[in-house]
C-alpha positions as CSV (number, residue, x, y, z in Angstrom):
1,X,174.4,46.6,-82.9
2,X,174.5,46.2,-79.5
3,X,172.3,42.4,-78.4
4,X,171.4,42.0,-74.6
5,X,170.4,39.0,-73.4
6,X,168.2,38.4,-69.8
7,X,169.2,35.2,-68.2
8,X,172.6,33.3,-68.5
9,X,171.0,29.5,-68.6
10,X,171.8,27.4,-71.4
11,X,169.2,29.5,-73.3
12,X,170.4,33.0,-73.2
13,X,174.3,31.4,-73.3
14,X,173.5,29.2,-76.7
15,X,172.0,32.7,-78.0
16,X,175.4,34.2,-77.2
17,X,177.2,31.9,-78.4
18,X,175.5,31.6,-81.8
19,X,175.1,35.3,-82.3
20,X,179.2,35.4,-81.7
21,X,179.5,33.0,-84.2
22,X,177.7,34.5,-87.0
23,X,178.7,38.0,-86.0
24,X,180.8,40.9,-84.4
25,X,177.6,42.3,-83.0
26,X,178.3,43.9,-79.2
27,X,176.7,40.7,-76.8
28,X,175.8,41.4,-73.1
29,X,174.5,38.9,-70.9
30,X,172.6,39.9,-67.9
31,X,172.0,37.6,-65.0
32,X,171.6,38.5,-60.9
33,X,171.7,34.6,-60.4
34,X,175.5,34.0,-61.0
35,X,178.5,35.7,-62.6
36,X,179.3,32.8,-64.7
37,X,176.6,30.1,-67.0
38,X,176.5,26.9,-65.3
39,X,174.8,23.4,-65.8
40,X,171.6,23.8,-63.2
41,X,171.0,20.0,-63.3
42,X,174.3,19.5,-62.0
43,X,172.8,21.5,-58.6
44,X,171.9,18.6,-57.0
45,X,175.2,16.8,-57.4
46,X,176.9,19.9,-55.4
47,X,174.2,19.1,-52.2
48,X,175.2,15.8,-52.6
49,X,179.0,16.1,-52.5
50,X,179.7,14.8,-56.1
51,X,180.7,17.9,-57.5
52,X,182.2,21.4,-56.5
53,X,179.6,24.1,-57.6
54,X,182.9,25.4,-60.4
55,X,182.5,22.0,-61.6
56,X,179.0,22.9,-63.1
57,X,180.7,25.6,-64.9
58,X,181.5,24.2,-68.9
59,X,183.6,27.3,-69.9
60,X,186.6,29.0,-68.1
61,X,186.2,32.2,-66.9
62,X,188.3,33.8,-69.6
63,X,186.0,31.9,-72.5
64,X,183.8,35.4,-72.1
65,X,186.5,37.8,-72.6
66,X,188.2,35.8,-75.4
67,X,184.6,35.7,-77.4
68,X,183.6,39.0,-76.4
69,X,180.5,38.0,-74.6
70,X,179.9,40.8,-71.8
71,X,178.5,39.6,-68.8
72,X,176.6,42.3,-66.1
73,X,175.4,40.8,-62.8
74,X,172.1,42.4,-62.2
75,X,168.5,42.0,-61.9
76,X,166.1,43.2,-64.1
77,X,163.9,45.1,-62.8
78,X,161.9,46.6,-65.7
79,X,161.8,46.5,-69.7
80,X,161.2,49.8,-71.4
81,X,160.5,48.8,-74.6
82,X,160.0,52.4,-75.8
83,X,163.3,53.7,-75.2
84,X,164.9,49.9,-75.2
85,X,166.2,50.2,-71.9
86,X,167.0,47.8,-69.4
87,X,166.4,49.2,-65.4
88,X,168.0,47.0,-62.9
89,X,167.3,46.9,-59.5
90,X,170.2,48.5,-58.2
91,X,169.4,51.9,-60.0
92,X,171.4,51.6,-62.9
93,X,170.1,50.6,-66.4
94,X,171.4,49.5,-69.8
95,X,170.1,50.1,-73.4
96,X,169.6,47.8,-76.5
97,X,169.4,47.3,-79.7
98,X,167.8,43.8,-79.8
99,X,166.8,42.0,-76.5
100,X,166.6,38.1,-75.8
101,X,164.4,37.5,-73.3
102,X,166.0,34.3,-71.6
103,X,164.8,34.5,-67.6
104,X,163.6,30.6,-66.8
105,X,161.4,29.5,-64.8
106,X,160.4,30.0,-60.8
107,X,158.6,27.9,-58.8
108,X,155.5,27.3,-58.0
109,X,153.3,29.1,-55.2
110,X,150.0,28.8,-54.6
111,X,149.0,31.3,-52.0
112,X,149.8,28.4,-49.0
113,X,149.6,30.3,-46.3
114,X,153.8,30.1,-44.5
115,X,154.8,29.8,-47.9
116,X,157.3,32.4,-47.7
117,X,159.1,31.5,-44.2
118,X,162.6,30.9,-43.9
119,X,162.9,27.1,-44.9
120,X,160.4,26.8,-47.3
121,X,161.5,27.3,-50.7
122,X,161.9,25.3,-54.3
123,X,164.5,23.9,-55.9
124,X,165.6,25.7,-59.2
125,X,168.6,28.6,-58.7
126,X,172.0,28.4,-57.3
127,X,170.1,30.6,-54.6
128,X,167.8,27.9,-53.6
129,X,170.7,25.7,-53.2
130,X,172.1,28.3,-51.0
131,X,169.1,28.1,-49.2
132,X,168.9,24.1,-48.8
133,X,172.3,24.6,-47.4
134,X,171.5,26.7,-44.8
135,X,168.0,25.6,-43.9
136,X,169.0,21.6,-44.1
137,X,171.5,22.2,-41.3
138,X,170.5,20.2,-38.8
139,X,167.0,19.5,-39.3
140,X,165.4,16.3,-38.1
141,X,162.8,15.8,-41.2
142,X,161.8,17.8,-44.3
143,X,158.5,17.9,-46.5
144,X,158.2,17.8,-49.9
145,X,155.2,19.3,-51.5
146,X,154.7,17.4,-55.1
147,X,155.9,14.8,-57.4
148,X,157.3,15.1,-61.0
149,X,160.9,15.1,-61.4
150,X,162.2,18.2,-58.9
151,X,160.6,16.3,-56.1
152,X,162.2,13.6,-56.2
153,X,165.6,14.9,-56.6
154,X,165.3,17.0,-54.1
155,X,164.1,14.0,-51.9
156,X,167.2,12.3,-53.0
157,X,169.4,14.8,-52.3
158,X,168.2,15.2,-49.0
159,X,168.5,11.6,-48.3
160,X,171.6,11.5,-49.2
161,X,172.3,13.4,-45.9
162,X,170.3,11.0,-44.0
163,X,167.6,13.6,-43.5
164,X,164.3,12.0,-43.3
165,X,161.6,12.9,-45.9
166,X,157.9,12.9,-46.9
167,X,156.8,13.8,-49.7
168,X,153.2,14.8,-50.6
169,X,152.3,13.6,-53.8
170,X,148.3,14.8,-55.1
171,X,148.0,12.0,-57.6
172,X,147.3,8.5,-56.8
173,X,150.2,7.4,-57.8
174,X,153.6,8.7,-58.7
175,X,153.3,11.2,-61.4
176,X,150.9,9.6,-63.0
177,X,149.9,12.7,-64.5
178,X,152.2,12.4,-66.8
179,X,153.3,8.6,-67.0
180,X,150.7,5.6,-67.6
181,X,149.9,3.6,-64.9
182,X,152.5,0.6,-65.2
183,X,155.3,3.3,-65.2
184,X,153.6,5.2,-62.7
185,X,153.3,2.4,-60.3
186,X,157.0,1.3,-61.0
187,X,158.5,4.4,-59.4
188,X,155.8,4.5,-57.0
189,X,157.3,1.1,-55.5
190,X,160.8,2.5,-56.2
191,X,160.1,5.4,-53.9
192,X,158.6,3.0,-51.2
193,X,161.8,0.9,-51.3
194,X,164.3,3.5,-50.9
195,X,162.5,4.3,-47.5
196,X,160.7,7.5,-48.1
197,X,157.1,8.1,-46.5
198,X,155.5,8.7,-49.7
199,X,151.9,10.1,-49.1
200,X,149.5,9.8,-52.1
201,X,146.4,11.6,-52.3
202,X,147.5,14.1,-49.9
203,X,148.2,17.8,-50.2
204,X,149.3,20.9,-47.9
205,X,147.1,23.1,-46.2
206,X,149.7,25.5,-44.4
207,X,152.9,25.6,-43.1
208,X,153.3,26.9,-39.3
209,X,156.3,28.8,-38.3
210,X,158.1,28.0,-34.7
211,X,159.2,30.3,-32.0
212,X,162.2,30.9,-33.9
213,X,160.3,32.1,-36.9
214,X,161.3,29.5,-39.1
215,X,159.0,26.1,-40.1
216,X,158.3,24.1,-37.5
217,X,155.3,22.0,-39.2
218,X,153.3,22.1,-41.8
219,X,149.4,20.6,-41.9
220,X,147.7,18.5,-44.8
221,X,144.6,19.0,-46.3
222,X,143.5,15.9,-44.4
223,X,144.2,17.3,-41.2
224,X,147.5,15.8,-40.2
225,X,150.0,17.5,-38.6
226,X,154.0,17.1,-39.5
227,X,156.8,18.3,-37.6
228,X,159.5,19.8,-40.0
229,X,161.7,21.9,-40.2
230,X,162.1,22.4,-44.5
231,X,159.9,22.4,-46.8
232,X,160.3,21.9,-50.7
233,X,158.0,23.4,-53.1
234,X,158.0,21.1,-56.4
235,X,154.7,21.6,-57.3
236,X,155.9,22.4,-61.1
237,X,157.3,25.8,-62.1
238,X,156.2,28.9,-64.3
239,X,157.9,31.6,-66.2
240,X,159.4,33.8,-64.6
241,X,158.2,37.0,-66.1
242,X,156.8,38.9,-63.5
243,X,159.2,42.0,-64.3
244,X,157.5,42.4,-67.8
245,X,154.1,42.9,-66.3
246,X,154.8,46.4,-66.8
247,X,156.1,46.4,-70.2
248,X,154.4,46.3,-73.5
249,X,155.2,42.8,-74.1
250,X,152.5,40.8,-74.6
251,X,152.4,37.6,-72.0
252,X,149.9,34.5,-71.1
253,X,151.5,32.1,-68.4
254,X,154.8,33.2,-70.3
255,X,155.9,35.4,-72.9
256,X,153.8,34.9,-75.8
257,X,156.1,34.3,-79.1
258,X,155.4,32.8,-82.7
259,X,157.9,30.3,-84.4
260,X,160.3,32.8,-84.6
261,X,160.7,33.5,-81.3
262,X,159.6,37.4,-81.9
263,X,157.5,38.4,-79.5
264,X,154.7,41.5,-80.2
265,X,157.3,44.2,-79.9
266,X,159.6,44.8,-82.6
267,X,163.7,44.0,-82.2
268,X,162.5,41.5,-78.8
269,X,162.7,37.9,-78.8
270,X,162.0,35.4,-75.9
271,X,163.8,31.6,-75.6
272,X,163.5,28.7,-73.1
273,X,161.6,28.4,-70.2
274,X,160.2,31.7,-69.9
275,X,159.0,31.4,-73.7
276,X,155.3,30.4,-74.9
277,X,154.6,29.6,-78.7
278,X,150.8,31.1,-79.7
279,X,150.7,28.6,-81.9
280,X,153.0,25.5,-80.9
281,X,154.7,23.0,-83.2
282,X,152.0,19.8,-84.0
283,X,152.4,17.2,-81.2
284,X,154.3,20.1,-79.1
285,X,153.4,21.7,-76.0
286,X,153.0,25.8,-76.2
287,X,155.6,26.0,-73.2
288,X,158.6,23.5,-73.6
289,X,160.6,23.9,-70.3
290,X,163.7,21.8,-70.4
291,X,167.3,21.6,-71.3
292,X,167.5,20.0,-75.4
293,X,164.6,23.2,-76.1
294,X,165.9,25.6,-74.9
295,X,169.1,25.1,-76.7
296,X,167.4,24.9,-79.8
297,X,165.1,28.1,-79.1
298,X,168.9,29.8,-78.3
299,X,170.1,28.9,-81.5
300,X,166.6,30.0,-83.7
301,X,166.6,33.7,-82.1
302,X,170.3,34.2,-82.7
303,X,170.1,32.9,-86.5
304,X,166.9,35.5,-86.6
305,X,168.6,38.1,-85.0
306,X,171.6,37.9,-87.5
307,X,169.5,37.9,-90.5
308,X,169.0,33.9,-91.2
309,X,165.3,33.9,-91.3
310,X,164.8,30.6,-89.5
311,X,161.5,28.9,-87.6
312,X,161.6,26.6,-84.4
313,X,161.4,22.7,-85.1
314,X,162.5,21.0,-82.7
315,X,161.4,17.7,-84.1
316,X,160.0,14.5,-82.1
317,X,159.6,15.0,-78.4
318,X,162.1,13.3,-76.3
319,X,163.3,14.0,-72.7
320,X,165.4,11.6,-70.3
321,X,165.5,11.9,-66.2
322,X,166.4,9.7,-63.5
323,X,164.4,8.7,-60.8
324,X,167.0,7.8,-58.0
325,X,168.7,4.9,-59.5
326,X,166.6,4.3,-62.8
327,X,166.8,5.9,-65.5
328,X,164.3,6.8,-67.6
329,X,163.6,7.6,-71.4
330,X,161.1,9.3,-73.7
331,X,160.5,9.4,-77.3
332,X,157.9,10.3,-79.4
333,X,154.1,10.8,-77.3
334,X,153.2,8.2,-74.6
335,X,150.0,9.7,-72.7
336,X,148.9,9.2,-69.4
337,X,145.7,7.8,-71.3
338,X,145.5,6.3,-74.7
339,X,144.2,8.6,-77.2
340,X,141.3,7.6,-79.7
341,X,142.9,5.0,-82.3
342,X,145.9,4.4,-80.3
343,X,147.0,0.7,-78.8
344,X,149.9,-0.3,-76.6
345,X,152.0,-3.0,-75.3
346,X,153.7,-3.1,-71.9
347,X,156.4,-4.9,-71.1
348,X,158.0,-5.3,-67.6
349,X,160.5,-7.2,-65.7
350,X,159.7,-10.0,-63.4
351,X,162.2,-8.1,-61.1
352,X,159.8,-4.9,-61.2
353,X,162.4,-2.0,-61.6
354,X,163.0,-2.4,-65.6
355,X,160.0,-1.8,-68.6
356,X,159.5,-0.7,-72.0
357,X,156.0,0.8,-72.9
358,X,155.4,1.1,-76.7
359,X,152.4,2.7,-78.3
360,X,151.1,2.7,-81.9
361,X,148.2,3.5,-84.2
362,X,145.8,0.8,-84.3
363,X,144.8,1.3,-88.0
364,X,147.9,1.2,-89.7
365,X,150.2,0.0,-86.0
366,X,152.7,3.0,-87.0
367,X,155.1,3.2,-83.9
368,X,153.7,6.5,-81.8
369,X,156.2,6.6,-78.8
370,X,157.6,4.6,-76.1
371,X,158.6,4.8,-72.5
372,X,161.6,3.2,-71.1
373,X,162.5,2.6,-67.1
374,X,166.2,0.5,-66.4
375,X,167.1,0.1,-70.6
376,X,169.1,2.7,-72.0
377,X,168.3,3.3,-75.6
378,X,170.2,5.1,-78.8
379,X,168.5,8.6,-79.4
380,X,169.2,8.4,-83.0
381,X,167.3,5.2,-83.5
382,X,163.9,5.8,-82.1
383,X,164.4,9.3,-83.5
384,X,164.6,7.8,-86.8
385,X,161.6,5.3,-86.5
386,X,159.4,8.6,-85.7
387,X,161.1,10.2,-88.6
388,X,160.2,7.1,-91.1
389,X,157.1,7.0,-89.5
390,X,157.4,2.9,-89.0
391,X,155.3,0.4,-87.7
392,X,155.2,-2.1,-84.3
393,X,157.0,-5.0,-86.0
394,X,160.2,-3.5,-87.6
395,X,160.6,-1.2,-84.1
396,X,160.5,-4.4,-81.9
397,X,162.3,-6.5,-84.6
398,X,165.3,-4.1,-84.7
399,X,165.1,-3.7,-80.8
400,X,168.3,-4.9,-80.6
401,X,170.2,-1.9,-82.8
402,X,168.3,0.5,-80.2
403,X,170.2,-0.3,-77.1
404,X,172.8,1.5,-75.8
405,X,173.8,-0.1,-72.6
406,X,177.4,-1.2,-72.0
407,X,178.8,-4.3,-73.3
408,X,178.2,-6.4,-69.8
409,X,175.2,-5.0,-68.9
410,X,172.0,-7.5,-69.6
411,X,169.8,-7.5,-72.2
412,X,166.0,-8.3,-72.9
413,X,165.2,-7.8,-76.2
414,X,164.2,-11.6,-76.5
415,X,162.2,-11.9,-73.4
416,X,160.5,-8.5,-74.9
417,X,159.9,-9.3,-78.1
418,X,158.6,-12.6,-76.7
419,X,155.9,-11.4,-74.6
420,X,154.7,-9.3,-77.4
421,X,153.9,-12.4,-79.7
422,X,152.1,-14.1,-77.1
423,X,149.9,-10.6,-76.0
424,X,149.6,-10.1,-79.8
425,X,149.1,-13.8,-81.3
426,X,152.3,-12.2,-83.7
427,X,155.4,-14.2,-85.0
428,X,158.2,-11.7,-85.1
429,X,161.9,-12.5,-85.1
430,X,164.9,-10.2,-83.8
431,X,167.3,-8.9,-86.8
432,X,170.4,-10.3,-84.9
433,X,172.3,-7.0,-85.2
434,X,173.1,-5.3,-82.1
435,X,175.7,-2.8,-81.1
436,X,176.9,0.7,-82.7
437,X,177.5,-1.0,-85.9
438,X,173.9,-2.4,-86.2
439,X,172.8,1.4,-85.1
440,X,174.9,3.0,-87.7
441,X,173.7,0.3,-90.7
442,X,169.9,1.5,-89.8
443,X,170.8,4.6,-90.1
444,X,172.3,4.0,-93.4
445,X,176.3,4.3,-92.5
446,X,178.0,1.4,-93.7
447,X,176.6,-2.1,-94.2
C-alpha cells in the first residue's frame, strides 16, 4: 500500500514516522517548501543568528533512506480523488493508495490593497524567511500588521537587527483577544519598554509602493502615513487548502474531518493545521493550529491508517510562547472574559513583568485553568490537577511541587499564596514540598 503524505511539518513527518513504525507500507512525503522536515519555530532563531537553518533540521539526511520514508519536492497542485492522484505543478503527478493531508497554514490576507508587493509578506515558511532576508536588507523601518504571537516575534527578530519597528495592533491592548486584561496589559508595557512604537487601536488601510516598485509606505485606517520599507502580515493564519477547492473533499475554513481524522472521501485523512474537526473535542477549538496537536493528529491518522481504530484526544489545552524575554504558560481554559459561574484570582509582581492568573468554578472552586507570565511551571502537575478535577486550595497549596525553574532562580509561592488569603479572607498553608521529588510524590512515584 502505497501512503502519501502533503506537507513535511511535524504533522505529516509524525504520520511518517508512526506509519513506519507499525508497518512496511510504501511512505512518500511531498513538500515544495523544503527537501528535508525541520523545526519552523526555530525560523526566527536563523534571522537572528542563533542558529544555522541545518540546525532546525532534527534528523540527518540519511534518517529517510534508512526508514524508507520517500521524500518528492513538489507542489501540489490538484487532488484527484477519483483516480487518487496527485498533480504537481511542475506537470508530473503521483498516485495513492491512502493520502494524509498535512499542508499548514498561510497567512493572512485581507484584500489590503499593496498586499502583494515585494516586501510585504508573513512570517510562516522557510520562504518567508528567505524573503525577510532579502527585503530587510537595508531598510530604515518596518511595519507590522497585528498582534498575537507571530507579530511579535517577527518584531523581535527584526530588532534584533536594529531595524526600527511599529507594529499595528487592532485591540486595545496587546492580544487581549485572547489573554485577560492583567496579562494583556503586562506585555503591552513589555512591548513599550523594549522600545517598539506600539500602536493600539490602529489598523492598515493600504500599502503604497515606491518608484522602485517595492513598499515605500503604508497608510492607517486613521489616516497616518508611515514610511517603510517591509511590511509583516501577522494578522493570524488559515489553512492552507486552496489547492483542494477543486477536489471532492469537503472543506469550511479547513478541511472538514471527524475524530478520526477521515475526511468525506474514503482512504483520505487531514492532520494539523490545515485540519478542522466537525465536531471538536469538549473545551476544544474545531481548528487546533500549533505544534503539541499536530503531533498528536500525526500519530491518530497513522494508527487509523494501519488498522488501530483510534479517536483524537488530545486532553487539557495547554500551549507555551515567549514574548521577547518572558515566557509564558497555559493550562486548562483562561478566557479573555470570565464565563458564567467562573471566578479568578490574579496575582502579579510588584516588579510588573511576573504573574499567575488562576480561574475556578465558583460553586464547587474546582481549578479551571491558569495563566502564567515570568514562572515556569511542571506540565505534568497542572495537567494532573485538570485530570483530578481539583479545587483552588489544594492547586495553590501544592504550588510549590508545580515549579520548574532552576535551583537559583527566585520563587513566589509564599508572596502568592499570601495575596490570595487576604483577596479571599482564606487561611491556606504551602505543603513545604518543592522540587522534582515533591512533583513526582503528587504524581504518585515514590513518597
Amino acid at each position: 500500500m502505497h501512503v502519501c503524505i502533503i506537507g513535511n511539518g511535524i504533522s505529516g513527518i509524525t504520520a511518517a514516522r508512526y506509519i513506519r513504525k507499525m508497518s512496511d507500507h510504501e511512505i512518500t512525503v511531498v513538500s515544495g517548501e523544503s527537501d528535508y522536515f525541520f523545526s519552523r519555530t526555530a525560523l526566527m532563531y536563523v534571522y537572528m543568528g542563533h542558529m544555522r537553518f541545518k540546525d532546525t533540521q532534527p534528523y540527518e539526511n540519511w534518517f529517510w533512506e534508512k526508514n524508507r520514508i520517500q521524500l518528492k519536492k513538489e507542489w501540489v497542485k490538484e487532488v484527484d480523488t477519483d483516480n487518487k492522484t496527485l498533480n504537481f505543478q511542475s506537470g508530473e503527478s503521483l498516485s495513492y493508495d491512502k493520502l494524509i493531508i498535512a499542508s499548514g497554514s498561510v497567512s493572512n490576507k485581507f484584500g489590503w490593497p499593496g498586499q502583494d508587493l515585494p516586501g510585504v509578506h508573513g512570517m510562516y515558511s522557510k520562504q518567508d524567511l528567505e524573503e525577510l532576508e532579502e527585503h530587510s536588507a537595508n531598510i530604515k523601518r518596518a511595519v507590522i500588521v497585528g498582534g498575537g504571537l507571530i507579530g511579535i516575534e517577527l518584531a523581535e527578530m527584526l530588532h534584533s537587527r536594529h531595524i526600527p519597528v511599529t507594529l499595528l495592533v487592532r485591540e486595545k491592548s496587546y492580544w487581549d483577544n485572547v489573554l485577560p486584561a492583567g496579562e494583556s496589559a503586562l506585555v503591552t508595557r513589555h512591548i513599550y519598554e523594549h522600545g517598539f512604537d506600539l500602536r493600539l487601536s490602529e489598523e492598515l488601510k493600504e500599502i503604497i509602493a515606491g518608484a522602485d516598485g517595492r513598499v515605500s509606505k503604508i497608510i492607517t485606517k486613521g489616516g497616518e502615513e508611515i514610511e517603510c520599507q517591509f511590511v509583516g502580515l501577522t494578522a493570524g493564519v488559515s489553512p492552507n487548502v486552496a489547492f483542494l477547492k477543486e477536489s471532492k473533499i469537503e472543506l469550511k475554513r479547513g478541511v472538514l474531518v471527524n475524530l478520526f481524522q477521515e475526511t468525506n472521501v474514503e482512504d483520505v485523512y487531514a492532520i494539523g493545521d490545515c485540519a478542522q474537526f466537525r465536531e471538536p473535542v469538549e473545551g476544544r477549538r474545531p481548528i487546533e493550529q500549533v505544534w503539541y496537536t499536530g503531533k498528536m493528529q500525526g500519530q491518530v491518522a497513522a494508527k487509523n491508517i494501519c488498522g488501530q481504530r483510534t479517536a483524537y484526544d488530545p486532553g487539557h489545552w495547554f500551549n507555551s510562547a515567549k514574548f521577547l524575554d518572558i515566557e509564558y504558560q497555559t493550562y486548562g481554559m483562561v478566557m479573555p472574559k470570565l464565563r458564567e459561574g467562573e471566578q479568578s484570582f490574579y496575582w502579579e509582581h510588584q516588579e510588573g513583568k511576573i504573574c499567575m492568573h488562576f480561574v475556578y468554578r465558583e460553586d464547587d472552586r474546582r481549578f479551571v485553568g491558569v495563566n502564567t507570565f515570568g514562572i515556569r511551571l511542571r506540565h505534568e502537575i497542572f495537567d494532573r490537577f485538570l485530570r483530578d478535577q481539583r479545587n483552588m486550595d489544594y492547586v495553590l497549596e501544592n504550588l510549590k511541587a508545580a515549579n520548574f525553574d532552576p535551583e537559583f532562580y527566585s520563587k513566589y509561592e509564599e508572596e502568592i499564596v499570601k495575596s490570595y488569603n487576604e483577596q479571599t479572607g482564606s487561611n491556606l498553608k504551602l505543603k513545604n514540598k518543592t522540587g522534582l521529588k515533591a512533583a513526582l510524590a503528587l504524581l504518585g512515584f515514590g513518597k
